[in-house]
Structures are given as C-alpha cells and as structure tokens.
KEZARO-65182 format. One record per residue: residue number from 1; residue in three letters; x, y, z of N, C-alpha, C in turn. Coordinates in pm, 1 decimal. Layout:
<pts>
(NUM, 'Ala', (X, Y, Z), (X, Y, Z), (X, Y, Z));
...
</pts>
This chain:
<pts>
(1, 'Unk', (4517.4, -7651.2, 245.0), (4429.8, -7683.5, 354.4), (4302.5, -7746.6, 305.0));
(2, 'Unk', (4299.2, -7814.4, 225.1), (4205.3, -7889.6, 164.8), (4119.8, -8016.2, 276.9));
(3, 'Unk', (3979.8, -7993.2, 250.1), (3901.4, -8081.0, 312.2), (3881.3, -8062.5, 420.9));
(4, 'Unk', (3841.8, -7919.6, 514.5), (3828.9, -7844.6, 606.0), (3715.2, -7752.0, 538.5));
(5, 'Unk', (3612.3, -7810.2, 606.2), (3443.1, -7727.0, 576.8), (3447.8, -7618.1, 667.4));
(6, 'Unk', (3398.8, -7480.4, 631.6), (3381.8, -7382.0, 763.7), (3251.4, -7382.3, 821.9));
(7, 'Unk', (3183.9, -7368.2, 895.8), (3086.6, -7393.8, 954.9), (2948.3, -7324.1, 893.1));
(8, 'Unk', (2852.9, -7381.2, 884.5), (2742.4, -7332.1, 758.4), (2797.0, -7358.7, 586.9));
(9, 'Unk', (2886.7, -7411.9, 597.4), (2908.1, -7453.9, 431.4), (2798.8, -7573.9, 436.3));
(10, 'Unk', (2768.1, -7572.7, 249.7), (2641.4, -7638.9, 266.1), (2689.8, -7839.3, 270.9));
(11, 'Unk', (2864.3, -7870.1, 233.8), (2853.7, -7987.3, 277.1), (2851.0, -8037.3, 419.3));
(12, 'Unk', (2822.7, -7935.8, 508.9), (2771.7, -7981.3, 649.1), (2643.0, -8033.0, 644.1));
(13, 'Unk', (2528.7, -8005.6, 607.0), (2433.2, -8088.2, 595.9), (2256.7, -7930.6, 668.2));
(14, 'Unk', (2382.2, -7823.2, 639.3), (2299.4, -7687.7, 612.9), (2193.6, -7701.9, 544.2));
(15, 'Unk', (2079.0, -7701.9, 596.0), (1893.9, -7674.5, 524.2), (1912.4, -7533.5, 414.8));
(16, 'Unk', (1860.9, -7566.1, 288.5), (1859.7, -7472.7, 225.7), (1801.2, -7361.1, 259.3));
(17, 'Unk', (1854.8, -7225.6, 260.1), (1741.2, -7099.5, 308.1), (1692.2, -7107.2, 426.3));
(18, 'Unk', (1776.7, -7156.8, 519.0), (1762.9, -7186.3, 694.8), (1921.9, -7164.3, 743.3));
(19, 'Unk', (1951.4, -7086.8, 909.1), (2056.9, -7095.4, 926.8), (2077.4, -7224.4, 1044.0));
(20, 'Unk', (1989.9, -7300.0, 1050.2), (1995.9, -7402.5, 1129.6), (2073.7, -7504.7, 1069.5));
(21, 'Unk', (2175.0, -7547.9, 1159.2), (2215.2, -7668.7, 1073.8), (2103.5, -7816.7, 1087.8));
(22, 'Unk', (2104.3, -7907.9, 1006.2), (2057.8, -8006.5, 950.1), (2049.8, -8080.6, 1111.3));
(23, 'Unk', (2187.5, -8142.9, 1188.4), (2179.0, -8206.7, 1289.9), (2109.5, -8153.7, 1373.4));
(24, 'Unk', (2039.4, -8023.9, 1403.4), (1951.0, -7976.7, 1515.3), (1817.6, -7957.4, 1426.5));
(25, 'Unk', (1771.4, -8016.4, 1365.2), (1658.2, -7955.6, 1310.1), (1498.5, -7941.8, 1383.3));
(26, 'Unk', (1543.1, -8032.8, 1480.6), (1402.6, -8009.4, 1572.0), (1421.9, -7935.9, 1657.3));
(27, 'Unk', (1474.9, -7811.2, 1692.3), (1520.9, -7725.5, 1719.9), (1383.1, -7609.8, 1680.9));
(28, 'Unk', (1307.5, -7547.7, 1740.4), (1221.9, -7440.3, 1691.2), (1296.0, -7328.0, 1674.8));
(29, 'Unk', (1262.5, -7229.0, 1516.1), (1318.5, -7127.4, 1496.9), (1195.5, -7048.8, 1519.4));
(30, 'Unk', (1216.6, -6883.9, 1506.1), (1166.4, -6788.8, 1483.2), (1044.8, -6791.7, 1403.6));
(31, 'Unk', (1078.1, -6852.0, 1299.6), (1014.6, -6883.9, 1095.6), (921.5, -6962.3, 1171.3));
(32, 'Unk', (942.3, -7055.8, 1279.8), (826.0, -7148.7, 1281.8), (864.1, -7324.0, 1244.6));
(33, 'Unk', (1027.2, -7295.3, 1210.1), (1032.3, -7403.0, 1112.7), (1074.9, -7514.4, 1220.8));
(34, 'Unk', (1115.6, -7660.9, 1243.5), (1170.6, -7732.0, 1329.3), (1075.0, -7822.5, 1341.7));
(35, 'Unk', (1048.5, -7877.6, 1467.6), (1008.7, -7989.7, 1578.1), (859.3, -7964.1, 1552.8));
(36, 'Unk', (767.0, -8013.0, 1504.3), (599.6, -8006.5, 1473.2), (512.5, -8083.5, 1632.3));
(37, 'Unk', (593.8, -8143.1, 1688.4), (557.8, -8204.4, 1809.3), (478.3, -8117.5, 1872.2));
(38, 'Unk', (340.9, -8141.6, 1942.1), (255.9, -8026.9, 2016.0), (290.3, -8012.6, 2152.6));
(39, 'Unk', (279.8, -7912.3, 2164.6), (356.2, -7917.5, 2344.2), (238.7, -7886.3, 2384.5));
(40, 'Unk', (153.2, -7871.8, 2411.9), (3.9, -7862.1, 2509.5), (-18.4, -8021.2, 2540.9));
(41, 'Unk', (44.1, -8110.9, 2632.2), (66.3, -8197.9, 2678.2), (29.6, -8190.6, 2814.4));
(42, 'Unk', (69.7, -8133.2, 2910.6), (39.1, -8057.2, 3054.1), (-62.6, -8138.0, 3086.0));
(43, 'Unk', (-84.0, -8174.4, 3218.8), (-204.2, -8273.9, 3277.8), (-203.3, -8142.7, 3365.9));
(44, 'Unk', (-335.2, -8134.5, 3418.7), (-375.1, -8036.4, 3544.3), (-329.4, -8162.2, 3660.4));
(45, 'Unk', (-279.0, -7984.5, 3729.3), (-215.1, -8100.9, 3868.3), (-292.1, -8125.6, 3972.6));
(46, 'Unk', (-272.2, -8273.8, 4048.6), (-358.8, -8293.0, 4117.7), (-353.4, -8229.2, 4298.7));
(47, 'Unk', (-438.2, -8267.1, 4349.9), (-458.7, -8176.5, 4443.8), (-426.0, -8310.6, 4607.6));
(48, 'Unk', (-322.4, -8357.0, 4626.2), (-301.6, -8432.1, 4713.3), (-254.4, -8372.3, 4851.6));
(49, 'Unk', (-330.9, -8469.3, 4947.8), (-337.8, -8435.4, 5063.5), (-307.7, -8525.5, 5165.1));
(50, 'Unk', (-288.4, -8522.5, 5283.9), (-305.7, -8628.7, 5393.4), (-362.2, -8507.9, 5479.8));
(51, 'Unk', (-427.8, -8638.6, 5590.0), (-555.5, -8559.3, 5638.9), (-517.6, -8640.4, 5793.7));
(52, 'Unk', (-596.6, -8616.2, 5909.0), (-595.6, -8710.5, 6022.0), (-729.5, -8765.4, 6009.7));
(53, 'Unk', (-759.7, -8902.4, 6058.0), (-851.0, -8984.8, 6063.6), (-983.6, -8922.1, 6150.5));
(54, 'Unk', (-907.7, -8898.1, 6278.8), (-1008.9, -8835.5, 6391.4), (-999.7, -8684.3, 6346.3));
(55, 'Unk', (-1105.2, -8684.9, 6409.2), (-1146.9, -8544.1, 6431.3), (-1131.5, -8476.3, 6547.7));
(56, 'Unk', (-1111.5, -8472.0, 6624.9), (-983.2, -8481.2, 6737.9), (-960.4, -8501.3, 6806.8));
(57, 'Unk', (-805.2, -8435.3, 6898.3), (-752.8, -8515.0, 6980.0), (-817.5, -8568.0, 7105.5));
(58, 'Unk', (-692.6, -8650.6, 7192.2), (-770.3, -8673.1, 7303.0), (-752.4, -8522.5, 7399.8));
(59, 'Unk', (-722.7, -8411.9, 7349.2), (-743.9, -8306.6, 7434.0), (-863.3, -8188.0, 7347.4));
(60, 'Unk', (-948.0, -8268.4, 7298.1), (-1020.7, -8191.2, 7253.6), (-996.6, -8049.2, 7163.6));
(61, 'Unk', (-891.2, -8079.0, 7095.6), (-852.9, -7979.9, 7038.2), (-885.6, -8065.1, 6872.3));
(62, 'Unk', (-942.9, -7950.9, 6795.2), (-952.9, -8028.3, 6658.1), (-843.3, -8055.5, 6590.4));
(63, 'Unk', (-800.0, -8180.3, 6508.9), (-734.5, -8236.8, 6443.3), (-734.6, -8225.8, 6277.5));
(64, 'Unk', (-867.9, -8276.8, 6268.0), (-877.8, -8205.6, 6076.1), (-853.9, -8126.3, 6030.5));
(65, 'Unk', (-794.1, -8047.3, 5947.5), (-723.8, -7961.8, 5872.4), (-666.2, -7875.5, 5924.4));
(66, 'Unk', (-540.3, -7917.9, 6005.1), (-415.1, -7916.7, 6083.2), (-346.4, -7956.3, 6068.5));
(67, 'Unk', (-197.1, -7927.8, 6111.3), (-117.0, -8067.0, 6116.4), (-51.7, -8093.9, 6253.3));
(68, 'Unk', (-123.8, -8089.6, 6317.9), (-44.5, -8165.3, 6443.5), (-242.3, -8214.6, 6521.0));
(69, 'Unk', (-187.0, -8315.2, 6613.6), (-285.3, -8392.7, 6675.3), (-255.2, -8400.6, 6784.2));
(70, 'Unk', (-308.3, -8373.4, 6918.0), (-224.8, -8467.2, 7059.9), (-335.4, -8586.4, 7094.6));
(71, 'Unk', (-273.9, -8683.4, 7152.7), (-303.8, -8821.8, 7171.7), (-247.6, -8866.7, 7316.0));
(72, 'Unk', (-292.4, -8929.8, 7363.7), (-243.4, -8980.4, 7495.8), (-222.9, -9104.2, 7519.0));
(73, 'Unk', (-138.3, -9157.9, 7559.5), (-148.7, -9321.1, 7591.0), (-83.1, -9368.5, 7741.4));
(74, 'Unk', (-139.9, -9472.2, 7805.9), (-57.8, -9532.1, 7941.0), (49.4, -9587.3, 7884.9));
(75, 'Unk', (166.6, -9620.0, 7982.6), (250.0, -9659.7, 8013.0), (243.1, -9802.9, 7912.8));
(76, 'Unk', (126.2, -9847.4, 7983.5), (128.3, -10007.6, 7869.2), (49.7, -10031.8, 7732.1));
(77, 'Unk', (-30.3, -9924.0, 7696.9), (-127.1, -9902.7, 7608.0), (-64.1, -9928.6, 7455.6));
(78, 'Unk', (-125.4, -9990.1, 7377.9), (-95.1, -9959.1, 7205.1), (-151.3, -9840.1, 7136.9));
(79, 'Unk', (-150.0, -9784.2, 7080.6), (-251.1, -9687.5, 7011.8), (-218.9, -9702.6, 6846.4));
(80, 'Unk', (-322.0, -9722.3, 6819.1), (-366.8, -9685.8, 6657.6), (-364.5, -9558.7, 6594.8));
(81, 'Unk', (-236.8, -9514.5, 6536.3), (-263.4, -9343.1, 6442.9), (-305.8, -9360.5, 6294.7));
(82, 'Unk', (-396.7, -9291.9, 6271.0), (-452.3, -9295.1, 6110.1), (-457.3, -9167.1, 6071.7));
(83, 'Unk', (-399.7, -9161.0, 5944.5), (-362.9, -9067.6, 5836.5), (-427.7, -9120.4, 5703.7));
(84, 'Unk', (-532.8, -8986.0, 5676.4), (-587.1, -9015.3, 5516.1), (-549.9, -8960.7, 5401.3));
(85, 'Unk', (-516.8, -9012.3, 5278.5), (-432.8, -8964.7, 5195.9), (-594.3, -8970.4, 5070.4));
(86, 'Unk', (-584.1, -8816.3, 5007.1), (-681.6, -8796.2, 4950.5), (-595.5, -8746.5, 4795.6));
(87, 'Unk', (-653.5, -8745.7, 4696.8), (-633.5, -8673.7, 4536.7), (-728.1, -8604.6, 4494.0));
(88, 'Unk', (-750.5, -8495.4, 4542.1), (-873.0, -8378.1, 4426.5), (-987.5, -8445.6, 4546.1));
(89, 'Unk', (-1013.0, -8429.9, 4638.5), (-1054.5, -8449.9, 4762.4), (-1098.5, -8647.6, 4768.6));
(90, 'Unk', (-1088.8, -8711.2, 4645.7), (-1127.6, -8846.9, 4640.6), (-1025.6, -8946.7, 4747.5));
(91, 'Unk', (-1074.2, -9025.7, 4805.7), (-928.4, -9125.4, 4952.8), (-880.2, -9231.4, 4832.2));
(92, 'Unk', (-764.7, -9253.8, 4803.4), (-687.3, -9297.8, 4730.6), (-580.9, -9396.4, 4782.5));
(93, 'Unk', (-650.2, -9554.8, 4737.8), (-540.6, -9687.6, 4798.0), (-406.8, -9726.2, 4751.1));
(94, 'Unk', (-367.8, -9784.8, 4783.0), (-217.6, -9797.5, 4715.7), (-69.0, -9693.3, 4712.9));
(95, 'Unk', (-107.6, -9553.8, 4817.3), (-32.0, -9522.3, 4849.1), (29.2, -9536.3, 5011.7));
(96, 'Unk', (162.6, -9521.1, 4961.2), (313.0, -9520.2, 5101.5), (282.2, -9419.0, 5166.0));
(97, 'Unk', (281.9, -9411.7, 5295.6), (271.8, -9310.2, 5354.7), (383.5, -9367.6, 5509.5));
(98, 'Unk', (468.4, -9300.2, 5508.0), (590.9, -9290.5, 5614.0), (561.9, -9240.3, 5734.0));
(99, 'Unk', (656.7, -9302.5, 5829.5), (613.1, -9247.3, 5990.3), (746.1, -9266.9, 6024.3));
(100, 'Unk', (755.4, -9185.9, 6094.3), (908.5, -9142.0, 6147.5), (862.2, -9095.1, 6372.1));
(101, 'Unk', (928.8, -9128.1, 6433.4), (939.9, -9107.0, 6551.0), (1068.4, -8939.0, 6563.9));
(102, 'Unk', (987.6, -8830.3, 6627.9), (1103.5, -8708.9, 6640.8), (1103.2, -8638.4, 6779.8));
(103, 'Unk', (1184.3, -8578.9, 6816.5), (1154.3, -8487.6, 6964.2), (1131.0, -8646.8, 7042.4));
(104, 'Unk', (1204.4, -8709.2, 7070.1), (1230.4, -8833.4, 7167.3), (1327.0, -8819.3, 7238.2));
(105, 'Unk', (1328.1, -8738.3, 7327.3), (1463.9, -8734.7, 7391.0), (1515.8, -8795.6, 7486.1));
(106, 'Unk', (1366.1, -8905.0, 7553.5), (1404.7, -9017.2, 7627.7), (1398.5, -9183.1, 7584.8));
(107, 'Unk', (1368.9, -9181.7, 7416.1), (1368.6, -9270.5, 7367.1), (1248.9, -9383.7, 7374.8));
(108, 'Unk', (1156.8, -9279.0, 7400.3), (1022.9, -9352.8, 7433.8), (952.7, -9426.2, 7356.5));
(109, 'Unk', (917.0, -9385.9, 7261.7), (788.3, -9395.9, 7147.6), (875.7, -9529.1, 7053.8));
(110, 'Unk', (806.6, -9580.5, 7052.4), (776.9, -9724.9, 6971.6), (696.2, -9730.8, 6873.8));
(111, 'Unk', (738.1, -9780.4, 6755.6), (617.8, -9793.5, 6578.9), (622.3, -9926.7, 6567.4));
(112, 'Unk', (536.9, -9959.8, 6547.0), (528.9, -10117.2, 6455.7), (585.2, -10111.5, 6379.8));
(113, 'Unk', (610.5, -10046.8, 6268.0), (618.0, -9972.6, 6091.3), (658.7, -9858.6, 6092.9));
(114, 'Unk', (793.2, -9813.5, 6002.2), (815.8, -9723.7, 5934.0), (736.2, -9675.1, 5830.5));
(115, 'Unk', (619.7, -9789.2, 5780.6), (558.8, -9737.7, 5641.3), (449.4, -9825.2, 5624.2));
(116, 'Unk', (341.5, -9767.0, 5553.3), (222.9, -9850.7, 5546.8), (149.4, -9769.8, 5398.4));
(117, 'Unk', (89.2, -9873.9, 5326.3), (12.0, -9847.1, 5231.8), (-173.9, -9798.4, 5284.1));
(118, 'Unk', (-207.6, -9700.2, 5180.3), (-342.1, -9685.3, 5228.5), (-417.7, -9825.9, 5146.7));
(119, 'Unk', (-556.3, -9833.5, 5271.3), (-637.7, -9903.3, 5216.3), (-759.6, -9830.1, 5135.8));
(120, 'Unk', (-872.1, -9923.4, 5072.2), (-982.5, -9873.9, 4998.6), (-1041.8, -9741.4, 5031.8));
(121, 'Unk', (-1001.2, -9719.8, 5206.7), (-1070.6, -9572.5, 5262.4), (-913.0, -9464.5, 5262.3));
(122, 'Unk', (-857.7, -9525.5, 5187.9), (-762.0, -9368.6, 5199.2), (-674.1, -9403.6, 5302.8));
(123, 'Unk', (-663.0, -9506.4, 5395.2), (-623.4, -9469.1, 5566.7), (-499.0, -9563.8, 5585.2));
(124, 'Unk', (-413.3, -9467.7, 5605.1), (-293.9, -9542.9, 5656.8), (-246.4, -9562.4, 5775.8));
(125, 'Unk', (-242.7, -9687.8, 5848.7), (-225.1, -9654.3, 6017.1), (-74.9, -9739.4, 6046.1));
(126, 'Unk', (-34.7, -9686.8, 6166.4), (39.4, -9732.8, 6242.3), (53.0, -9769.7, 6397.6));
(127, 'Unk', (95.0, -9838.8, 6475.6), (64.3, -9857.4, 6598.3), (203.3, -9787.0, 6669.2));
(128, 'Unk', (164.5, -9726.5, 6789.6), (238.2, -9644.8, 6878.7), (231.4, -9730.7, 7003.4));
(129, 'Unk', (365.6, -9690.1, 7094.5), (322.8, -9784.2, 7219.0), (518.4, -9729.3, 7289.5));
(130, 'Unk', (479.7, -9692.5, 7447.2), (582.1, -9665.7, 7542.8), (696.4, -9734.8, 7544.4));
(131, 'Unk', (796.2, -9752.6, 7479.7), (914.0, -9833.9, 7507.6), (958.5, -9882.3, 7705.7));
(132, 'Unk', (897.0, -9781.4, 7785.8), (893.6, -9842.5, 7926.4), (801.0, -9706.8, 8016.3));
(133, 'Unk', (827.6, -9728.0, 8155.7), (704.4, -9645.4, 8220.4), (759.7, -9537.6, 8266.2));
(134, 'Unk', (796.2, -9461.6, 8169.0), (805.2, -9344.0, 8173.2), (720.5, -9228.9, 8136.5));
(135, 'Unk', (680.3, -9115.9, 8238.1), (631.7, -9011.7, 8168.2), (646.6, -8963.5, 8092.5));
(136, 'Unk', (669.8, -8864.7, 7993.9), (731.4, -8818.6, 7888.9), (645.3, -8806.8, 7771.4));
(137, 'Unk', (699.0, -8753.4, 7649.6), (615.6, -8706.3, 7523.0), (713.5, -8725.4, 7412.5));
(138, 'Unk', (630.8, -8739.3, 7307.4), (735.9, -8749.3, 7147.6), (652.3, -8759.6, 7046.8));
(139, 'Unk', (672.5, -8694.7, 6921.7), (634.4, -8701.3, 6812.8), (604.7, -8818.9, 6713.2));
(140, 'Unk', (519.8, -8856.0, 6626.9), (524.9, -8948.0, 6533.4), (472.3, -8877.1, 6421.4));
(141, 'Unk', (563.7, -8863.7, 6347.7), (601.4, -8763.4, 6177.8), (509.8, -8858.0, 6088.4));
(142, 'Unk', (434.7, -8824.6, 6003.4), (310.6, -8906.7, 5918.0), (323.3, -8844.3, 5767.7));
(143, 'Unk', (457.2, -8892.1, 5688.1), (481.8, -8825.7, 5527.2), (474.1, -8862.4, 5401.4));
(144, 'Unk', (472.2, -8832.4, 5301.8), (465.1, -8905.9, 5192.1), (610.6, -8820.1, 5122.4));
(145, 'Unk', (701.3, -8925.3, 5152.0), (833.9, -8916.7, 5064.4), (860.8, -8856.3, 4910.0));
(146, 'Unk', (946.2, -8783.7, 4922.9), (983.4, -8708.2, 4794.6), (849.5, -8618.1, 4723.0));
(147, 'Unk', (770.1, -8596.9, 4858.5), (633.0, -8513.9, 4847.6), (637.8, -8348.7, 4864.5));
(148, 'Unk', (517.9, -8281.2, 4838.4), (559.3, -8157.6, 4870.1), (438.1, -8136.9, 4919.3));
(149, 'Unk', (362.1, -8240.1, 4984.0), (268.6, -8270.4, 5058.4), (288.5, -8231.0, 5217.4));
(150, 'Unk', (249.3, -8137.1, 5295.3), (309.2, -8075.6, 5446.2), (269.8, -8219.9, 5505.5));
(151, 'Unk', (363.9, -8268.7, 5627.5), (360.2, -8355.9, 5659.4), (225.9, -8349.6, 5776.0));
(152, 'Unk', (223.7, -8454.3, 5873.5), (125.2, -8471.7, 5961.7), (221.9, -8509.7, 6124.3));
(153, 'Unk', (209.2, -8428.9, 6259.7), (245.9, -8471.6, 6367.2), (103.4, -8503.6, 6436.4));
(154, 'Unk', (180.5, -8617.1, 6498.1), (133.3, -8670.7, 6630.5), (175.7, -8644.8, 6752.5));
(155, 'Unk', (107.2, -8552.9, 6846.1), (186.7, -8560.5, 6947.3), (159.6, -8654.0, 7103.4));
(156, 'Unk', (220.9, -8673.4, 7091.9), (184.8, -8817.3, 7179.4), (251.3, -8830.7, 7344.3));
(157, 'Unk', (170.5, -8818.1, 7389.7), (179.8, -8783.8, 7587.9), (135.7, -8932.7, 7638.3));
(158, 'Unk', (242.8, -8940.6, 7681.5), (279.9, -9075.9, 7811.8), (264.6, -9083.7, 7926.5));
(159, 'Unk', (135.0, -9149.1, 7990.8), (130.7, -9091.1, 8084.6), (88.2, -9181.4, 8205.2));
</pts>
C-alpha cells in the first residue's frame, strides 16, 4: 500500500510542533498561532431614519416622530408627500426612498413615482392624486428597501 500518507504525516505539509495542517494556517489556534490580521475593524453603526416633512397632519394630529400621518385631498387635488431621510440625526442626499400605494380597496390613490432620491435637505417627495370622484381612503407606504428602517404611512382621505 505504498504512497498513501495518513493524515498529519509530515509529507502533508503538517507545521512543525502544530496540529494544524499547513493548508489552513490562517486558521486561529488556542497557542495564538495563525491569521495575524486585526479584527477590531467594526465601524459604529449609524443611526438612520426617515422622518415626515410636516409637522402635522391635516387633522391636527402630530406627524413627527410617528409613523403614520393623515392628509386630505379633493376629488381633483394633487398633493405633495415628503419624507426626510436622516444619518446620526444629519438629512442625507442621494438616498432611494420607495412609495408603495396599500389598503386601496377601491383603487383610488394615484403616485407619480414608485421612488425618488433625497435632495440636499434630506427630502424625498412624491405626488398623490384621486384616480376618480370617489370618497374613500388609502395608504401611501414611504420605505427604504432592504432597510430595517420602520417604514412611514400616509393616510390619505378623499374627499
């Protein structure tokens, strides 16, 4: 049976006075011995938020550090929703921030945009508006995708 190594023989490529083999050597042992790479790498995490623009709704109920808003619009009206996206409380441009329409059960609510970038003030908006003249109510969802950021509702009365 010649030329069959058993495992830890030293022509495997076994470190002298180590039971690590050679191919894992960056491998940390016990001894200390292996991978010298520093792991205190870690960034402190940041503190991201979305916020509502107003301060609140049109029913006088406060909006800032909440997550839901109510808003009202006529039958023919546009409305402007703004959502501020902050980092470690600073408003931060260049981020996506998503809007989704939910709780529509008469198919009302109309977006310009699925998605909009913030500008220099943090603020990402979208326009809302009645698909026809109906009374009714529906949501507009305000998220930042693959986030663990709580999202933002709009609730929005047609009226």
């Amino acid at each position: 049976m010649g030329g069959i190594a058993a495992c830890g023989d030293d022509s495997t490529g076994t470190q002298q006075g180590s039971d690590v083999d050679a191919l894992f050597s960056d491998v940390v042992t016990p001894d200390g011995g292996g991978d010298s790479t520093p792991t205190d790498t870690a960034q402190v995490a940041k503190v991201r938020k979305l916020d509502f623009d107003d301060a609140f709704g049109d029913d006088q109920v406060p909006c800032k550090g909440t997550d839901r808003c109510t808003i009202s619009i006529s039958f023919s009206a546009t409305r402007t929703l703004k959502v501020v996206y902050t980092e470690d409380g600073s408003v931060k441009a260049g981020q996506v921030v998503k809007f989704a329409i939910e709780n529509d059960a008469n198919n009302l609510g109309f977006l310009n945009t699925l998605s909009s970038f913030t500008d220099e003030s943090g603020i990402s908006l979208v326009e809302t508006k009645a698909r026809s003249e109906i009374v009714g109510q529906y949501v507009v969802k305000a998220y930042i995708d693959n986030s663990d950021i709580p999202p933002l509702y709009f609730d929005v009365v047609v009226t």
